[in-house]
TORZAMAR-121403 format. One record per residue: x, y, z of N, C-alpha, C, O, CB in turn. Coordinates in pm, whole numbers, plus 32768, in hexadecimal, padded with zeros to 4 digits. Glycine has a CB too. Example, Ala and Ser with C-alpha at 12.3 -4.5 7.8 and 13.67 -1.06 7.14 Angstrom:
2
85277DC7830C84CE7E3E830C85287EB6830C85907EB4834E846B7E418389 85057F1F82C485577F9682CA850A80038313853D8072832485807FC4823C 
END
This chain:
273
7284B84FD13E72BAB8C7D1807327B89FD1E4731EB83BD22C7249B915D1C8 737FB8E8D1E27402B8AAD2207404B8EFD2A97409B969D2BA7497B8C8D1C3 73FFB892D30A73FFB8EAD3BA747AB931D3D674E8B8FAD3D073F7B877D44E 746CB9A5D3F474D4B9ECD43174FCB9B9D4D374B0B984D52574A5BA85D42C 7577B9D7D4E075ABB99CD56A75AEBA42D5C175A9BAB6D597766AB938D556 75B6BA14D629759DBA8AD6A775CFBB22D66775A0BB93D671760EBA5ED74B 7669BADAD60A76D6BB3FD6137694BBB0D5BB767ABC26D5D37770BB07D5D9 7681BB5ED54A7609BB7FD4D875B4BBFAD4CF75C2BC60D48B75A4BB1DD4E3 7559BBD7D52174F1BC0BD55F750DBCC1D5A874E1BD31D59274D1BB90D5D2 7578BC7DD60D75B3BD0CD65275F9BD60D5E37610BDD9D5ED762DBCEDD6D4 760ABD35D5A8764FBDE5D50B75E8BDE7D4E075BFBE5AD4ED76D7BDD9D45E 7584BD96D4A37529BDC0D46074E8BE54D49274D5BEBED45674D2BD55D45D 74CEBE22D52C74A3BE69D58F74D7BEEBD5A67496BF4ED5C874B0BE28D5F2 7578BEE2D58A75ACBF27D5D575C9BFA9D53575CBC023D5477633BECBD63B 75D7BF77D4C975ABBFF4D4627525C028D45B7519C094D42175C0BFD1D3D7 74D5BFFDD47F7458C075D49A747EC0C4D5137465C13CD51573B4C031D4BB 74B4C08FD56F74B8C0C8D5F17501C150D5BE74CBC1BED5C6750BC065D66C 7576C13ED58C75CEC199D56E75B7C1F6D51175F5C260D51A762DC167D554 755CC1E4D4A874F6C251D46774AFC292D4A67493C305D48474A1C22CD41A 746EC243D53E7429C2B1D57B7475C322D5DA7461C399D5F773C3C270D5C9 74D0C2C4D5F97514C32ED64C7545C3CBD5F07522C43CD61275A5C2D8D68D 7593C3AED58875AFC3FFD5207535C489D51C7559C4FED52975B0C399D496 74C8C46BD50E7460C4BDD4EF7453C4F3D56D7434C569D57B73E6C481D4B4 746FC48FD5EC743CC4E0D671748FC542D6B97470C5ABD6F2741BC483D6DA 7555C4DED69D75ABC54CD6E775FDC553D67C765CC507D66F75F7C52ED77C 75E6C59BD63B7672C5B8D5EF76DAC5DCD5F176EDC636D6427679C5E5D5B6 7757C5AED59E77DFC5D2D5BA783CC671D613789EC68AD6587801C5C9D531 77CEC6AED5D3780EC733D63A780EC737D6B37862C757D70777D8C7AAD632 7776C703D6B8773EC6FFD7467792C6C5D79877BEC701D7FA76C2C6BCD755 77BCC625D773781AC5D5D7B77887C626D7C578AAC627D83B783BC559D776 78E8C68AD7607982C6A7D7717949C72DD7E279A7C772D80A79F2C6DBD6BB 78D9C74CD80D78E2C79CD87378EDC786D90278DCC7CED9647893C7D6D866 7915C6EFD8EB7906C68ED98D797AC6C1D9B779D7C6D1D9677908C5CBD995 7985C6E1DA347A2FC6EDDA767A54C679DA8F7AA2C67CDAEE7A4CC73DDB03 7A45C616DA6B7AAFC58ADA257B3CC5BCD9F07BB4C5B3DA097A61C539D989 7AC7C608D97A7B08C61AD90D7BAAC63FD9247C08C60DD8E67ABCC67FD8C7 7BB2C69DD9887C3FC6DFD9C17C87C6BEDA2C7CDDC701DA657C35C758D9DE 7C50C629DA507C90C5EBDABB7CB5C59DDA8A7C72C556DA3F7C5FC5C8DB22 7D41C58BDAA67DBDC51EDAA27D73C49BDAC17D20C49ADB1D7E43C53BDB1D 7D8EC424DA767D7CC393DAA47DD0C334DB077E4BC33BDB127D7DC353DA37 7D8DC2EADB407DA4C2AFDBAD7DF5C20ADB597DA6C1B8DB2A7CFFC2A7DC12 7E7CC1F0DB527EBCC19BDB0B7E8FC122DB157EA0C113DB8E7F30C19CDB21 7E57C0A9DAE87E0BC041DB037E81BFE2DB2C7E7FBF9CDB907DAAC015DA8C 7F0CBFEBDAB27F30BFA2DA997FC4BFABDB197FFDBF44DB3C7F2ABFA3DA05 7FEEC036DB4E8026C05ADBA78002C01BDC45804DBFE7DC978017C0D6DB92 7F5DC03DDC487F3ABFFFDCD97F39BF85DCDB7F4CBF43DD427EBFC01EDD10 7F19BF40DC347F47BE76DC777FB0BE47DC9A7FCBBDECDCE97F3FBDFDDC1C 800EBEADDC3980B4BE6EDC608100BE9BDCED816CBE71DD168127BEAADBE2 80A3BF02DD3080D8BF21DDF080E2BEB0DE2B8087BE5EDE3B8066BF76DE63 8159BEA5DE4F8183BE3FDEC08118BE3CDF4380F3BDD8DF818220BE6DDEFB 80F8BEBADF568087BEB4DFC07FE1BE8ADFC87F8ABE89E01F8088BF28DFE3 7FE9BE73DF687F49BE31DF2D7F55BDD0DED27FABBDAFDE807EE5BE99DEDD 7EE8BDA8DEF67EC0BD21DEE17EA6BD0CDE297E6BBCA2DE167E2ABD08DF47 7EB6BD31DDE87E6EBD3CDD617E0FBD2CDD157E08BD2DDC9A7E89BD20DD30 7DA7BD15DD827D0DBD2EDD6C7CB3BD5BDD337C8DBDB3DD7F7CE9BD4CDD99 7C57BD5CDCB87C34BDC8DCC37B92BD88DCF17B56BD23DCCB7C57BE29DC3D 7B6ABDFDDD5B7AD6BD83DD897A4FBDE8DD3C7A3FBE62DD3B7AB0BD6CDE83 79FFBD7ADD0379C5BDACDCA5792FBDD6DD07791DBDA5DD7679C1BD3DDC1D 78D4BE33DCCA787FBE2EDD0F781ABE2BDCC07815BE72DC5B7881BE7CDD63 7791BDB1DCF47747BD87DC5176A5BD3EDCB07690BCDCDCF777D2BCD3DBCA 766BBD8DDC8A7601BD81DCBA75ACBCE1DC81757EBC86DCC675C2BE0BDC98 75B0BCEDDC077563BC59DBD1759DBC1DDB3175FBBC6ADB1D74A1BC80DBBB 759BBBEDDAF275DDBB9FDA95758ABB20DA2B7537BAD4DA5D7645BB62DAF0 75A5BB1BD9BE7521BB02D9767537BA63D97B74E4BA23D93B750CBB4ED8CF 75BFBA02D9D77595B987D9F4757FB94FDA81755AB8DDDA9E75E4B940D9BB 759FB9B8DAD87572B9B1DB5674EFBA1ADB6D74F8BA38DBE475EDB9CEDBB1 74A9BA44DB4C745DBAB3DB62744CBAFADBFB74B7BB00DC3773E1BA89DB30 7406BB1CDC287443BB7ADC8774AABB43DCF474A2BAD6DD2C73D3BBBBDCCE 7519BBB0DD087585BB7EDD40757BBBDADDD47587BB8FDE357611BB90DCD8 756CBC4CDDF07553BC91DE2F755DBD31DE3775BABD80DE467577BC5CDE6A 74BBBD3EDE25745DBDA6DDB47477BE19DE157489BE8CDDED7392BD7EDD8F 7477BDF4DE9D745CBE8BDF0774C9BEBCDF4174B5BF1CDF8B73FDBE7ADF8B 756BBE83DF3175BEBEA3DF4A75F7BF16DF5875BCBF62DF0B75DDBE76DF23 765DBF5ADF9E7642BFFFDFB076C3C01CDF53772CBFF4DF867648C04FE06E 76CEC04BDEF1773DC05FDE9F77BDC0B6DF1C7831C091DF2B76FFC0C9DE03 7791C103DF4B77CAC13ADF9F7835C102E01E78ABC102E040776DC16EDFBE 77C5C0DEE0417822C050E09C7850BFF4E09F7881BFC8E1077811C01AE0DA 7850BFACE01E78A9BF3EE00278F5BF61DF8E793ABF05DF607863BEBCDFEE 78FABFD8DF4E7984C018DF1C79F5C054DF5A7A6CC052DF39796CC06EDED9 79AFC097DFCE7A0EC0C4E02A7A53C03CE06D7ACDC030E07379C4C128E099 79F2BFD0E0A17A0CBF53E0DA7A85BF05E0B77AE5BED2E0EF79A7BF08E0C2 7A47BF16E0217AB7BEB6DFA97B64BF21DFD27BC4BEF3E0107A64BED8DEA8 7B5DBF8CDFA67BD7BFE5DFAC7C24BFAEE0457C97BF86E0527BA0C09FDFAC 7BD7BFB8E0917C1BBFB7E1417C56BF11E1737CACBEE6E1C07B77BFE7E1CB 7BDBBEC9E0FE7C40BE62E1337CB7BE1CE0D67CD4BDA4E0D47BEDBDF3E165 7CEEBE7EE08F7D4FBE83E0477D52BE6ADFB07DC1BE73DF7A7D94BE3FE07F 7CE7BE4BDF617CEBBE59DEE17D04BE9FDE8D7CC1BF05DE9C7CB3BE4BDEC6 7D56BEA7DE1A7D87BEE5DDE87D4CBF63DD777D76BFD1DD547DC7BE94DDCF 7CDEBF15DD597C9BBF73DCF57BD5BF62DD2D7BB8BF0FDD827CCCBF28DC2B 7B83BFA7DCFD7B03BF72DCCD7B1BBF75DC427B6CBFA9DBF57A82BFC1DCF7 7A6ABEEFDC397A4DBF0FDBC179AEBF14DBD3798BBEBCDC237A8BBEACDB56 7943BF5EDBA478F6BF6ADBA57895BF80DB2F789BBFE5DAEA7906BF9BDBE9 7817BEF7DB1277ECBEEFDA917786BF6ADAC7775ABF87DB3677B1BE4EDA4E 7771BFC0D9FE7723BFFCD9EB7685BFD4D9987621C01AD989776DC048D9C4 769FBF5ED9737643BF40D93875A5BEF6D9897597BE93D9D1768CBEF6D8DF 7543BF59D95574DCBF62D9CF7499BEE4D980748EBE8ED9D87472C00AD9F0 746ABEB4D9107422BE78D8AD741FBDE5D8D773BABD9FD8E0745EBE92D822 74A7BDBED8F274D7BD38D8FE74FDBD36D98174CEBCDBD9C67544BD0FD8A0 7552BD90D9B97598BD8EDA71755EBDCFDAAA75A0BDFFDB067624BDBFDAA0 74D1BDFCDAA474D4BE80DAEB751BBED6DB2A7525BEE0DBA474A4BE7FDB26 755BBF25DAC575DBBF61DB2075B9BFF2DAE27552BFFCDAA07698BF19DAFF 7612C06ADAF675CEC0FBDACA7661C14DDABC76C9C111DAD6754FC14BDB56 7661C1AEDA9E7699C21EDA9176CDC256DAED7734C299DAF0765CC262DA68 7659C228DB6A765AC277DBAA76BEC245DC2A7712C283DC6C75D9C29ADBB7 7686C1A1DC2F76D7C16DDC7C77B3C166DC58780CC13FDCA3767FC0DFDC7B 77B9C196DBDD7822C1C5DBF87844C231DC29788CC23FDC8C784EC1BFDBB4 7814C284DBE77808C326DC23780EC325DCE57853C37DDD197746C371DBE3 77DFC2E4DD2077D8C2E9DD9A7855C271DDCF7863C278DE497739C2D2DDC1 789DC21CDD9B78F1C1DDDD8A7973C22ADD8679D2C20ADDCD78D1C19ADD2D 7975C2AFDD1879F2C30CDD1979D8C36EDD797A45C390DDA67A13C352DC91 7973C3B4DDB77965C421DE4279B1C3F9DEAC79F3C443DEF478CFC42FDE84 79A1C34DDEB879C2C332DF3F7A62C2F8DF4E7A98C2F9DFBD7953C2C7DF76 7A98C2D2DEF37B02C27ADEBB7B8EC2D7DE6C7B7AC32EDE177AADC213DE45 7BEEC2BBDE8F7C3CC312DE517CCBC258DE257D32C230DE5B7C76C3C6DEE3 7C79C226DDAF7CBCC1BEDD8F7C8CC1B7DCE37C43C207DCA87C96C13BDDF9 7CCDC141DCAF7CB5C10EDC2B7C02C0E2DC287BBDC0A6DC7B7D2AC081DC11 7BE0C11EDBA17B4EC0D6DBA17B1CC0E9DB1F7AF8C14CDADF7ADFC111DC0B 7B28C033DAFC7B10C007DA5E7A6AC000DA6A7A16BFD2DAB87B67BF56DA27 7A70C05BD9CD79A1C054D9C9799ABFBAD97079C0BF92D902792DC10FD93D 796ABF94D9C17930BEEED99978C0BF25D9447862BF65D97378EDBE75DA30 78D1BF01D8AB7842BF2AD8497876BEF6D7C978F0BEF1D7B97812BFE6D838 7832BED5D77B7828BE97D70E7857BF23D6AB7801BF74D68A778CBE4CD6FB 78BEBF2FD68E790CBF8CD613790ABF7AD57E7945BF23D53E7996BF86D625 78ABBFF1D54678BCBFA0D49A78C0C01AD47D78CCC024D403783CBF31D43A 78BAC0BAD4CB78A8C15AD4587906C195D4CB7900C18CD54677D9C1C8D435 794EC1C9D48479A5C250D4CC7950C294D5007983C2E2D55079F8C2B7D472 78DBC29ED4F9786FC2EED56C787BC2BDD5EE787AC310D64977CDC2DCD54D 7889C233D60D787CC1F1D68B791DC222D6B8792EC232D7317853C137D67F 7983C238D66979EBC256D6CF7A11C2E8D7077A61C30BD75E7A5EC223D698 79B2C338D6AA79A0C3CBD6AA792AC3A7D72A796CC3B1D7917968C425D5FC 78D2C390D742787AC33BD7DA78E4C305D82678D5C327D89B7803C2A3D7B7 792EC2D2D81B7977C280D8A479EAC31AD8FD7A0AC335D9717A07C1C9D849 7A05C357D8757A57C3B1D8A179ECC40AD9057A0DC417D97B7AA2C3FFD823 7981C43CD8DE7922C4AAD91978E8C475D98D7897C4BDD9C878B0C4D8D8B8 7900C403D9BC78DCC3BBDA3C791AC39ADA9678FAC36DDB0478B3C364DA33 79A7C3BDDA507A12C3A3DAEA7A61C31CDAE27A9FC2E7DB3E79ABC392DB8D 7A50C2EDDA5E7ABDC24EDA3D7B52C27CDA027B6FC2BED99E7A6BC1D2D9A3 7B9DC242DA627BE9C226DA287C39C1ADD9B47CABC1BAD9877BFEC240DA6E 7BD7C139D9967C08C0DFD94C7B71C0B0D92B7B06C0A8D9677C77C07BD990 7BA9C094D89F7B0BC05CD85A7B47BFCFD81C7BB8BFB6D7F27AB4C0D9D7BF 7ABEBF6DD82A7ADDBF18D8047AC7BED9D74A7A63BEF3D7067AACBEE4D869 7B37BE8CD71F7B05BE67D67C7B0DBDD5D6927B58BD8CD6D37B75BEA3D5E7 7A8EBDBED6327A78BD16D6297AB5BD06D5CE7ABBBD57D57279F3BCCDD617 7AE6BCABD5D37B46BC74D53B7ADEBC0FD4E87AE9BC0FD46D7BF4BC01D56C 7A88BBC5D51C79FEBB94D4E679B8BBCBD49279ADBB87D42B79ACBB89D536 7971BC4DD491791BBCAED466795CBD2FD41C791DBD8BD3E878D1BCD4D4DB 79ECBD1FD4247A46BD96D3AF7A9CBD48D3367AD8BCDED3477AD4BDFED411 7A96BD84D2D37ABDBD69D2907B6FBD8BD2B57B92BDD6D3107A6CBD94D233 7BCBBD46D25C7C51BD95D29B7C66BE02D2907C91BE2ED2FA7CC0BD76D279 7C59BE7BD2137C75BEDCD1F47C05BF66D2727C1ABFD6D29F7C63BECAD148 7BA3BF0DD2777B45BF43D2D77B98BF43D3707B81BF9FD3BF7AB3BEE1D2D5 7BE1BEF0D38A7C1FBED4D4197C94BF7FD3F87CA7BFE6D4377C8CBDFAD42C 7CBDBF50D38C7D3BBFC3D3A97D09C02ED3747D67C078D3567DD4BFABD365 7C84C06ED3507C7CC0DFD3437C20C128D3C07C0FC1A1D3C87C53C0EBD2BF 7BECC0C8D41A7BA8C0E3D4957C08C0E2D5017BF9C127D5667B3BC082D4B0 7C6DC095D4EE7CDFC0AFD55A7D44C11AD56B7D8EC133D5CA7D2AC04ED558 7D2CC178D4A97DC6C1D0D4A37D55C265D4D97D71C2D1D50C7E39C1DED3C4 7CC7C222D4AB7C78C2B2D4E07C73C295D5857C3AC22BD5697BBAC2CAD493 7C76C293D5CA7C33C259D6567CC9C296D6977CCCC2EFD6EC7C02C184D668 7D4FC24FD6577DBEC2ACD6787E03C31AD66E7E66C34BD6A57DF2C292D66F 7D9EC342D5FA7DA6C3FAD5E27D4FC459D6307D52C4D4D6277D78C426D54A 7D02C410D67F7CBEC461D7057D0FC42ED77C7CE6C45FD7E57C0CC43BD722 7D83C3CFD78C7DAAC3B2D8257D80C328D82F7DC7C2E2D8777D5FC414D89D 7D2DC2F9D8017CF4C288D8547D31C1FED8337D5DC1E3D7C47C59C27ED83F 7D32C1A3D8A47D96C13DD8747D0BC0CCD8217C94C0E9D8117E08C0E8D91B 7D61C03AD7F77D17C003D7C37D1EBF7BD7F17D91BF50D7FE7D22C01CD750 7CBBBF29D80E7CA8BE8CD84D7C7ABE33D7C27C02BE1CD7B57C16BE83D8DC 7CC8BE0AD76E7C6CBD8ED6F77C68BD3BD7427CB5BD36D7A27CA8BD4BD660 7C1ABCEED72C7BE4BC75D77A7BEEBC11D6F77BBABC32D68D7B37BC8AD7C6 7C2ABBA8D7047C0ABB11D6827BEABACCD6EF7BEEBAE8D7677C9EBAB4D60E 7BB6BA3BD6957B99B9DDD6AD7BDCB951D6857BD2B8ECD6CA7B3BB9F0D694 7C07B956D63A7C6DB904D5EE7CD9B931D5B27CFFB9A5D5B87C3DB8C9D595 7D2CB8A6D5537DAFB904D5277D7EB91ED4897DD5B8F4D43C7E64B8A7D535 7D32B943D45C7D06B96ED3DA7CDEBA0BD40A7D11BA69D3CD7C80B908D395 7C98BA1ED45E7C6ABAA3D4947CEBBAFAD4CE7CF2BB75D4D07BF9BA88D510 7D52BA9AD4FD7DD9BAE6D5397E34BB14D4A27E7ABB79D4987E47BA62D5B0 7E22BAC3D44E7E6BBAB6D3D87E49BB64D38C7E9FBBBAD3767E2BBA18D377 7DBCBB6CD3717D8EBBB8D3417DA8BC51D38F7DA4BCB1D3417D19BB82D32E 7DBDBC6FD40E7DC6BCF3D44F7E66BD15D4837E7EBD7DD4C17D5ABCF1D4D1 7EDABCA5D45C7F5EBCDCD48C7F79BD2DD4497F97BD6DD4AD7FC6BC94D495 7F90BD79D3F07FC3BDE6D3A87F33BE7CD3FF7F29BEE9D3C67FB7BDB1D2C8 7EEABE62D46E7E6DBEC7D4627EC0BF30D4B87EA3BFA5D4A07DBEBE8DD4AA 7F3ABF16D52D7F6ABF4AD56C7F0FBF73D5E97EEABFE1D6107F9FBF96D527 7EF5BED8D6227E87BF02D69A7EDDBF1FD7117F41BED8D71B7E12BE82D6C5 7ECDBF64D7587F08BF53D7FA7F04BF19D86D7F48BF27D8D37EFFBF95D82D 7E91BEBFD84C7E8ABE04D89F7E24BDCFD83A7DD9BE12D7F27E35BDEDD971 7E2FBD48D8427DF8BCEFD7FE7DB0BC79D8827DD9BC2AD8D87E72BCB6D78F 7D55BC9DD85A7D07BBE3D8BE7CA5BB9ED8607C5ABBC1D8057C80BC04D974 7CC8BB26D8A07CC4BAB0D85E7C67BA88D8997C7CBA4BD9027D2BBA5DD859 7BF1BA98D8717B62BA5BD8B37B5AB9AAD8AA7B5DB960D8477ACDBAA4D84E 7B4FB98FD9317B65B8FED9337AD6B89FD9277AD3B828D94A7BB3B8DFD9BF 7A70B8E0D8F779F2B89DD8D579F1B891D84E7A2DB8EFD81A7978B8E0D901 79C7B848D806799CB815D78D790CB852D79E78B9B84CD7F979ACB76ED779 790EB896D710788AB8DCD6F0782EB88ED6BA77BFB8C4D6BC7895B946D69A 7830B829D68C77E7B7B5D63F77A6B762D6807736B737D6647833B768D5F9 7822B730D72877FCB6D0D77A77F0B71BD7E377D4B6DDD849784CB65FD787 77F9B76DD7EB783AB7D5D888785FB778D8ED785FB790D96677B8B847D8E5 787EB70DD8B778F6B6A5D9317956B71AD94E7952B774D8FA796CB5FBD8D9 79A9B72CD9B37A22B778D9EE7A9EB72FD9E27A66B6CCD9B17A0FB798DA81 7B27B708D9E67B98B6E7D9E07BEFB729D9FC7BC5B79AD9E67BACB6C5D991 7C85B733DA327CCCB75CDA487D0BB768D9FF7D57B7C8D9F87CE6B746DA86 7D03B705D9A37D8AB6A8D94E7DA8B71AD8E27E16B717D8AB7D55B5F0D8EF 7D51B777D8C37D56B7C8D8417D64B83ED8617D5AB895D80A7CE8B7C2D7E9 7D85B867D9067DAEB8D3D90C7E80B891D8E97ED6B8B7D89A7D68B925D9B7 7E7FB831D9487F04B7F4D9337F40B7DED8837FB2B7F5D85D7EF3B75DD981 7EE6B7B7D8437F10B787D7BF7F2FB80AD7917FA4B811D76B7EA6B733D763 7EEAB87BD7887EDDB90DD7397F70B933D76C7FBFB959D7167E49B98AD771 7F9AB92BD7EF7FF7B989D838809EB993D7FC80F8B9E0D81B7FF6B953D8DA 809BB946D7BA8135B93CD770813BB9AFD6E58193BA03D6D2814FB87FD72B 80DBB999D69F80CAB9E4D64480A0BA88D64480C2BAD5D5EA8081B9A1D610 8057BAAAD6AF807ABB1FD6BF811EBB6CD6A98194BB4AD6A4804CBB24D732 80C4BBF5D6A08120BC47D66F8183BC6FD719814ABC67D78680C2BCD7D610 8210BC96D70C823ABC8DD7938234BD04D7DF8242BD0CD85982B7BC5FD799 821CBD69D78481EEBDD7D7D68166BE12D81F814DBE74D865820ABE23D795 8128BDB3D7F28079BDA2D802806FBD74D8A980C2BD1ED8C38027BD08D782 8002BDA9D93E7FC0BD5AD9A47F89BD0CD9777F3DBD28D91A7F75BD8AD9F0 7F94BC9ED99D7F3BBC19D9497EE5BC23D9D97F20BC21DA457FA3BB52D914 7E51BC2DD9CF7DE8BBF8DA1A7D80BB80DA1C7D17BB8FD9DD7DB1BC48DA1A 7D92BB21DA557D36BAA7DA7B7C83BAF3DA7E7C54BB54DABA7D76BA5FDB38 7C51BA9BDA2B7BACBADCDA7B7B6BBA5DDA877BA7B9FADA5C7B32BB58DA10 7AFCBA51DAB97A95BA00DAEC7ADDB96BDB3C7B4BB93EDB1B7A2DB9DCDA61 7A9DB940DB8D7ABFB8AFDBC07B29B8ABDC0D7B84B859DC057AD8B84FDB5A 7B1FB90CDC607BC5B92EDCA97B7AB928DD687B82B982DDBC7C23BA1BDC63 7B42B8B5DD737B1EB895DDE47B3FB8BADE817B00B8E1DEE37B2DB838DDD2 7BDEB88FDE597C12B878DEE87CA0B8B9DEC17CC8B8C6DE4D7C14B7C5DF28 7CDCB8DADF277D82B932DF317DC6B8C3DEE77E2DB8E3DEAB7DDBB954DFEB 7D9DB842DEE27E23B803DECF7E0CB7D5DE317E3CB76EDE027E47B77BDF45 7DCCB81DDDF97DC8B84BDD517DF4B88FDD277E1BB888DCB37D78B86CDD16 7E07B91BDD907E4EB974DD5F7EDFB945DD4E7F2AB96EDCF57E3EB9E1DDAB 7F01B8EBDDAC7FD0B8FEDDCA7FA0B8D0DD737FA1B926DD1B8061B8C1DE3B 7F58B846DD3A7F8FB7FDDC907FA4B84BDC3C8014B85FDC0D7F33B7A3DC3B 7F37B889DC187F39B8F5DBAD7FC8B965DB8B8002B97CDB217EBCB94EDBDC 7FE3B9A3DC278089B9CFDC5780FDB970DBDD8153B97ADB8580ADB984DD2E 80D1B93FDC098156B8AEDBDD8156B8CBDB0B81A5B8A3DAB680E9B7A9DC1F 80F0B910DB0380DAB906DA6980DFB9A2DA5480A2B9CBD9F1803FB8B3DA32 8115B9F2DA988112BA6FDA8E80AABAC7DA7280AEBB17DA158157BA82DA4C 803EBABADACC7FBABAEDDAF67FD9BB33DB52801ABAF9DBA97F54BA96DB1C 7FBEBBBBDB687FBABC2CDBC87F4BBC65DBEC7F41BC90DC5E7FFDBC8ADBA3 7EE0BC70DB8F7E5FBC80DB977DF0BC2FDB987DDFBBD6DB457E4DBCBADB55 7D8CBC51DC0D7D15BBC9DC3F7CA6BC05DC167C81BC61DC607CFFBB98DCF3 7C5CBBECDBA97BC1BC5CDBC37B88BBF4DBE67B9FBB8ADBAD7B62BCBDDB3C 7B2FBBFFDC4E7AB6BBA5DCC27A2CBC1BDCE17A2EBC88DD1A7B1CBB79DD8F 79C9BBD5DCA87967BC00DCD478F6BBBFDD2478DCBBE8DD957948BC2ADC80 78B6BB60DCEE7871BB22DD1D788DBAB6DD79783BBA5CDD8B783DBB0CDCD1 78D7BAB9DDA17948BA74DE367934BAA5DE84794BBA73DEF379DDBA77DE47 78FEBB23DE777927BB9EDF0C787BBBA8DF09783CBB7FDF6B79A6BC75DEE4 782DBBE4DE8877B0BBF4DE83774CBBA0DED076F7BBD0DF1B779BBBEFDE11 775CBB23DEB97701BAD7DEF57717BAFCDF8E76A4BB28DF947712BA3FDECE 772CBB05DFC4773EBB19E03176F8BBB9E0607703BC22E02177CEBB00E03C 76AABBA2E0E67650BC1EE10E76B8BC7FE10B7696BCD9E0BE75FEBC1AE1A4 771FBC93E137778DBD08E1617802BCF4E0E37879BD00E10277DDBCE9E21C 77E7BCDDE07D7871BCDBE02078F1BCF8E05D7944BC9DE05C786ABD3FDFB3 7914BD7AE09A797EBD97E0A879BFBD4EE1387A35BD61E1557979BE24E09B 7965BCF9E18F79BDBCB9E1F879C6BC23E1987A11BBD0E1CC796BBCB0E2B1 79A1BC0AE14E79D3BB98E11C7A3BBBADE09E7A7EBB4FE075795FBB46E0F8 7A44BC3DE05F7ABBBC3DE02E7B4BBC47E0B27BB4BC0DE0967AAEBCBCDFC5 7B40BC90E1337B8FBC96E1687BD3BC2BE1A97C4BBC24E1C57B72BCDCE198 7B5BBBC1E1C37B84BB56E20E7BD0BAE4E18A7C27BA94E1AC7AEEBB17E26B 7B9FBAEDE0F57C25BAB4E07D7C8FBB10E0A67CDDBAE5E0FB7C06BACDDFB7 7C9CBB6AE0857D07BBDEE09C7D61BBB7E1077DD8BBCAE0EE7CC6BC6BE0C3 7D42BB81E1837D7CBB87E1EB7DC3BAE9E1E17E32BADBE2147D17BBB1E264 7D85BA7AE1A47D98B9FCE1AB7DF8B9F3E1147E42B992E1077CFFB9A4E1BC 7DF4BA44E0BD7E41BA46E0457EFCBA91E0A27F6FBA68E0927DD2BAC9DFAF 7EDABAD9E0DA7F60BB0AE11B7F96BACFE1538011BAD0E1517F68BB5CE15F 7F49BA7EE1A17F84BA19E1EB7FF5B9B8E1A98066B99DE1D27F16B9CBE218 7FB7B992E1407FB3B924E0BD8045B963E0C58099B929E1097F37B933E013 8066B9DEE07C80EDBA06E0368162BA54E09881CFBA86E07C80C4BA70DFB7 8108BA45E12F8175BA78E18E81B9B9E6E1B2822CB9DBE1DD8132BAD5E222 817DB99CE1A281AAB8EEE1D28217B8CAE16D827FB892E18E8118B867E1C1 81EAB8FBE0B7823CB8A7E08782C5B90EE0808330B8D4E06E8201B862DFFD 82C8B9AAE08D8340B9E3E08C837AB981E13083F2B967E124832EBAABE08B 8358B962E1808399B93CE20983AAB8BFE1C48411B88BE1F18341B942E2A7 8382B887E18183B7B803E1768424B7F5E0FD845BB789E0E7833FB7A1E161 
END
């Protein structure tokens, strides 16, 4: 019997999930959300502001190789937190199974917040983006791992026939190869290896040429310290998603502010210099 790996596991998971939901809220139900008739918040607009930082700070309660990361966190206050100390977007996982994360905690994420906010969730049925819309997302995320290609561009042309922008995420340049024709509106380049979940930089750098030039190219995971970001800069990276950088930490949002504040520093020094 052949072992499934984490990734595996979470679709398996995540097509029953999505059968149940189907039976519980169905499609009408969802297009009766006043989502539905509210304009989206540009993901790809707020990274490229000169006035922010290009952030997007994720908010993530636990994770299936760190396990709990921090379970009691107030979605409320360190979304608002994240916004004030200048980040550009949230992102906030929905998946309760594996992150403990909810619905709901986005939902209370868009009341308080009037910014970009990608639903972090494992995407395989146009139901989940018909859900991201009825919750107040403006950008859903696609794995380039777990879709097939034709699957990438028919979840991305639906997702943009309701408004909503789109984040593919690869991992390599076989996974980048396969989604340039999907017409995403940022692309990040997850810098963990799913096999080894070692982290590297080097493959957000290697990927960055080949992108498409109209595409936000976003860096994810392993983005420690400010002075990863200018590298990344240098390779035409505009977008930072950081989560568990800020998470560990009791107050997330004073330790995104205090990167925030030491990353400015970083790029007010090198325009003076």
């Amino acid at each position: 019997m052949i072992k499934m790996n984490i990734l595996d596991q979470i679709i398996v998971h995540k097509k029953k999930e999505v059968e149940e939901n189907k039976s519980m809220f169905p499609v009408k139900r969802l297009e009766q959300s006043v989502y539905f008739d509210t304009p989206v918040v540009s993901m790809r607009k707020y990274i490229l502001r000169a006035d922010k930082s290009g952030i997007i700070a994720e908010f993530k309660r636990r994770s299936p190789s760190k396990g709990d990361i921090n379970v009691h966190a107030s979605i409320e206050r360190v979304s608002i937190g994240y916004m004030q100390a200048g980040a550009s977007a949230l992102s906030v996982l929905t998946d309760k199974q594996f992150f403990g994360g909810s619905n709901e905690d986005l939902q209370i994420a868009r009341k308080f917040n009037y910014c970009p906010i990608l639903r972090k969730d494992f995407v395989i049925d146009e139901y989940q983006i018909l859900e991201a819309k009825s919750i107040g997302a403006d950008v859903i995320l696609l794995i380039a791992a777990v879709l097939e290609k034709e699957e990438v561009k028919k979840l991305t042309g639906f997702a943009h026939s309701l408004g909503l922008e789109v984040l593919v995420e690869v991992h390599n340049r076989e996974e980048l190869e396969k989604i340039m024709d999907a017409r995403a509106d940022l692309i990040g380049v997850n810098n963990r290896n799913l096999k080894t979940f070692e982290v590297s930089i080097e493959i957000s750098k290697e990927l960055a040429p080949l992108m498409p030039d109209n595409v936000v190219r976003v860096s994810e995971s392993g983005l420690s310290n400010p002075e990863t970001l200018m590298e990344l800069k240098k390779h035409g990276y505009d977008g930072f998603l950081m989560g568990q950088r800020f998470m560990e930490y009791g107050r997330p949002e004073e330790a995104c502010l205090k990167f925030i504040e030491k990353y400015n520093r970083l790029k007010s020094e090198k325009v003076v210099g």
